[in-house]
N, C-alpha and C positions, 0 to 999 in steps of 0.2 A: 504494500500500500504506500501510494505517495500521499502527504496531506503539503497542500498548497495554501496558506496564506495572501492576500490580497487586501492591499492597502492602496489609497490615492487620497489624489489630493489634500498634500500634506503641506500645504501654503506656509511654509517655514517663512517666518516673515523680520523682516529688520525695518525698523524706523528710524535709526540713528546713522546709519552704516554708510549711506551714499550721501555727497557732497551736493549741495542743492541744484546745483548746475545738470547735473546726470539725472534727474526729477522734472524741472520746469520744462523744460524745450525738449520732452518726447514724449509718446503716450505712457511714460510712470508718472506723469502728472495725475493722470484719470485714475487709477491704480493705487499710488498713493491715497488720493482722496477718500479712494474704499476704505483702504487698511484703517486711516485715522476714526473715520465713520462708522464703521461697521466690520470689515473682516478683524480689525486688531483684538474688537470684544469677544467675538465668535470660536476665534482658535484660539483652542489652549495647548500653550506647550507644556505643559504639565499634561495632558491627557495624550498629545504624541508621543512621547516616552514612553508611556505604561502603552502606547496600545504596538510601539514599535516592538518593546520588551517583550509583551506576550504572543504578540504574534510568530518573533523568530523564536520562542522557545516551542510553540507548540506547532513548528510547520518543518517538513524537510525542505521548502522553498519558498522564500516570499519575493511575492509581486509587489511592482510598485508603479501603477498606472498614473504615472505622471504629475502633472500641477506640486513637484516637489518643492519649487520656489514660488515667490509670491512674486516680485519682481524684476525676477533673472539678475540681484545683485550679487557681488563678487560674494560679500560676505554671509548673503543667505547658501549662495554652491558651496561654500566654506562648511559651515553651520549644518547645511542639512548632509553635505557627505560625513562629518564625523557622527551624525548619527546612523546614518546607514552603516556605516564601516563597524558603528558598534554590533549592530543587529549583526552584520557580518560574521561575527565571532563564535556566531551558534549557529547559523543557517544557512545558506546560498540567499544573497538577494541580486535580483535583476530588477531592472529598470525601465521605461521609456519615459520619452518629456511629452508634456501635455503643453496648452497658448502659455501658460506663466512663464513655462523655461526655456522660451525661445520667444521675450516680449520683444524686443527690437533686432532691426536688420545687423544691427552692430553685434548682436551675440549669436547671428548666424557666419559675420565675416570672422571671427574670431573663434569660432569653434570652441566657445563657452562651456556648453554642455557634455560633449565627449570629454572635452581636456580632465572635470571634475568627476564626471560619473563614467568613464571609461573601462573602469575595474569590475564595474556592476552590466556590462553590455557586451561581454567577450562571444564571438560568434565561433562556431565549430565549421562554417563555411561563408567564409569571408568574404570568396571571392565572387559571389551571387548578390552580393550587396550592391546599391549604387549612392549616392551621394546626393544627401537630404541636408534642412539647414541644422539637422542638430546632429549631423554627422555620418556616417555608414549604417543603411538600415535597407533591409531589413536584415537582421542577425537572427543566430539560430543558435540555441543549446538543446546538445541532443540526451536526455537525463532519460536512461530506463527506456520504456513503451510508450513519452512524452517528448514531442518536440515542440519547444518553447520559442514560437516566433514573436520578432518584437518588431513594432513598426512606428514610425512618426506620423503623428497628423500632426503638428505642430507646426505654426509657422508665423511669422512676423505677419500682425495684420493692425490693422489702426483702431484709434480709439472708439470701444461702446462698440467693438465686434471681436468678438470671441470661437468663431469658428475654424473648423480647420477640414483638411483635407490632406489624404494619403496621396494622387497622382497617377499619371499613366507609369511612368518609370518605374516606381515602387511596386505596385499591382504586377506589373508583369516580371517585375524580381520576385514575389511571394507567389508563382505562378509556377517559373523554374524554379524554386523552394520545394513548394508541394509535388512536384513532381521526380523531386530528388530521390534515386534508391536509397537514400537514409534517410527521409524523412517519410516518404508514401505510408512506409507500413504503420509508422507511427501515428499516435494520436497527436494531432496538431493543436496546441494551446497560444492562443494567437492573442499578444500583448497590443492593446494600441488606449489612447487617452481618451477622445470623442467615442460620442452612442456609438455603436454600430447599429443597433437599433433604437431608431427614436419614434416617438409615438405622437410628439407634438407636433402642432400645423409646420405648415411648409417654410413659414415665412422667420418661425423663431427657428429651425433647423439650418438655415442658410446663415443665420446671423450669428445664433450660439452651437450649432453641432457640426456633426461630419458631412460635407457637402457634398461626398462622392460615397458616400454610404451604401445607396444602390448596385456601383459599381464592386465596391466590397462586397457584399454580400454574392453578386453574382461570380467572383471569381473562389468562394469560399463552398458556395452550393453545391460544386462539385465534388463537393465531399460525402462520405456516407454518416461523418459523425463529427462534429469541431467544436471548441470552446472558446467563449471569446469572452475576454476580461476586460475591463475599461474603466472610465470614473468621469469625469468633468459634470454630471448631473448634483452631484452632492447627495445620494439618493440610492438606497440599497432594494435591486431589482434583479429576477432573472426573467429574462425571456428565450422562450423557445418558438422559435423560427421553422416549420418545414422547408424543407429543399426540395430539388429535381430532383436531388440522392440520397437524403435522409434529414436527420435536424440538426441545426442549429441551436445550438444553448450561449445564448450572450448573458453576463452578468456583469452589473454595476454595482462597484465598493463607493459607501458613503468616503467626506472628509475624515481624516481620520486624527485628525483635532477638533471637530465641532463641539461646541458646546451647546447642544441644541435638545428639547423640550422630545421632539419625537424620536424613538427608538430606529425609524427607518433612516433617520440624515443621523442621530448623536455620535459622537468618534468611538470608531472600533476598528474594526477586521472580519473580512469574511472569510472562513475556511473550508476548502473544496480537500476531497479525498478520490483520487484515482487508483483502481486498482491495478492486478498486475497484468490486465488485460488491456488499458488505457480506458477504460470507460468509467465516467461520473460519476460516480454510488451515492454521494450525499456532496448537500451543499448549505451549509448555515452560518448565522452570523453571529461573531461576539462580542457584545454592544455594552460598552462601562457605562457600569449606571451611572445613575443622576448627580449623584454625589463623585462621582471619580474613583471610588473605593475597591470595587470589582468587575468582574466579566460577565455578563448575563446570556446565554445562549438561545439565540431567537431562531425562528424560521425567516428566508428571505424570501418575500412577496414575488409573487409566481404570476406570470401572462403567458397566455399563448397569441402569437398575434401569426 
């Protein structure tokens, strides 16, 4: 049995770290204004700890579907790699970046993202990859009867738009992916940050989710069985999807600093169990209570769409 942990949107946030200049003249102006307003009350770094702690103790792999930083600053990459590298110490963690860690085109020309979390994104076939703004993706770890694709939708976009998209380039590198003799027979666990499935109208999907979603799904359908992890919703959901070839199971991990009243957004982790066949046997969530003090074990809210 594998148990996989899955964590996102971990908005490791700094308020003091950037020089005003690096804030006013680009979309961290808008950004900014959140954290001060609103996201700085929301995430507790006190409840990231505990739920980073528990989660790599009780997972042979944790996920980390992106939104790690809050405003792609040097000292939040800083801040949030020493806590992955701790979790590190007891579990395998992988990674992808979500719209926060890749806010401007400046930390796509700089290669921001790979430089800090490069240790958490090593691929088993490198050379299928092509070149995204937060660095070589799509990557693969081949662990067991599980192959762990990771992918960017991440990308520089301007203020009060939060969406992203995967591309033709990519799709057709996670095309020869799946069709790799070390990867086919495998069960494919496919890391990316936006829904893969979203349910909302059309118009907040363009604005806040994945805009080639469609196209994802159809180069994934050709599967008989796949799991897709994600987060940018704040919102602990599975959906199952039928295919041409079988289904799809997409799941969404809450923040996993929220401080928040309902059990389906408050910070935790959800933990998935693959067996030594590759298929899904259980999928639940462990949501710290109210107080911060423990782990509550919930069921995660189920759609067929």
């Amino acid at each position: 049995m594998m148990r996989i942990a899955h964590v996102s949107d971990l908005h490791v946030l700094s308020r003091t770290a950037a020089h005003w200049r690096s804030i006013v003249f680009n979309k961290r102006v808008t950004g900014y204004a959140n954290l001060l307003l609103r996201r700085g009350r929301v995430h507790r770094r006190e409840f990231l700890v505990r739920v980073l702690a528990e989660a790599s103790g009780q997972s042979n792999h944790l996920v980390v579907t992106g939104d790690i930083t809050n405003l792609s600053l040097e000292h939040e990459y800083e801040e949030a790699r020493e806590l992955l590298a701790t979790a590190a110490q007891r579990t395998e963690v992988t990674v992808v970046p979500g719209n926060h860690d890749i806010y401007l085109p400046s930390i796509h020309r700089g290669g921001r993202f790979a430089h800090h979390f490069g240790a958490f994104m090593g691929s088993d076939l490198p050379e299928l990859a092509c070149d995204v703004p937060a660095g070589p993706f799509p990557w693969v770890k081949l662990r067991g009867r599980a192959a762990f694709i990771g992918l960017s939708s991440a990308v520089p976009r301007p203020p009060f738009v939060a969406g992203g998209f995967v591309g033709r380039p990519q799709l057709a590198a996670l095309e020869r992916i799946l069709a790799h003799p070390a990867v086919s027979q495998q069960t494919p666990i496919i890391l990316i940050h936006h829904p893969a499935v979203d349910v909302r109208p059309r118009p907040v999907q363009l604005r806040d989710g994945l805009i080639d979603a469609a196209a994802f799904r159809a180069t994934v359908g050709t599967l008989p069985h796949a799991l897709v992890l994600f987060g940018h919703l704040h919102l602990r959901r599975r959906y199952t999807v039928r295919t041409p070839s079988g289904t799809l199971d997409a799941i969404c991990a809450s923040g996993a600093a929220l401080n928040h009243q309902h059990e389906s957004v408050r910070a935790g982790f959800n933990l998935y169990v693959i067996d030594d066949r590759g298929r899904l046997v259980s999928a639940e969530a462990h949501v710290l209570d109210a107080a911060g003090g423990g782990f509550e074990r919930r069921p995660i809210d189920h759609v067929c769409v």
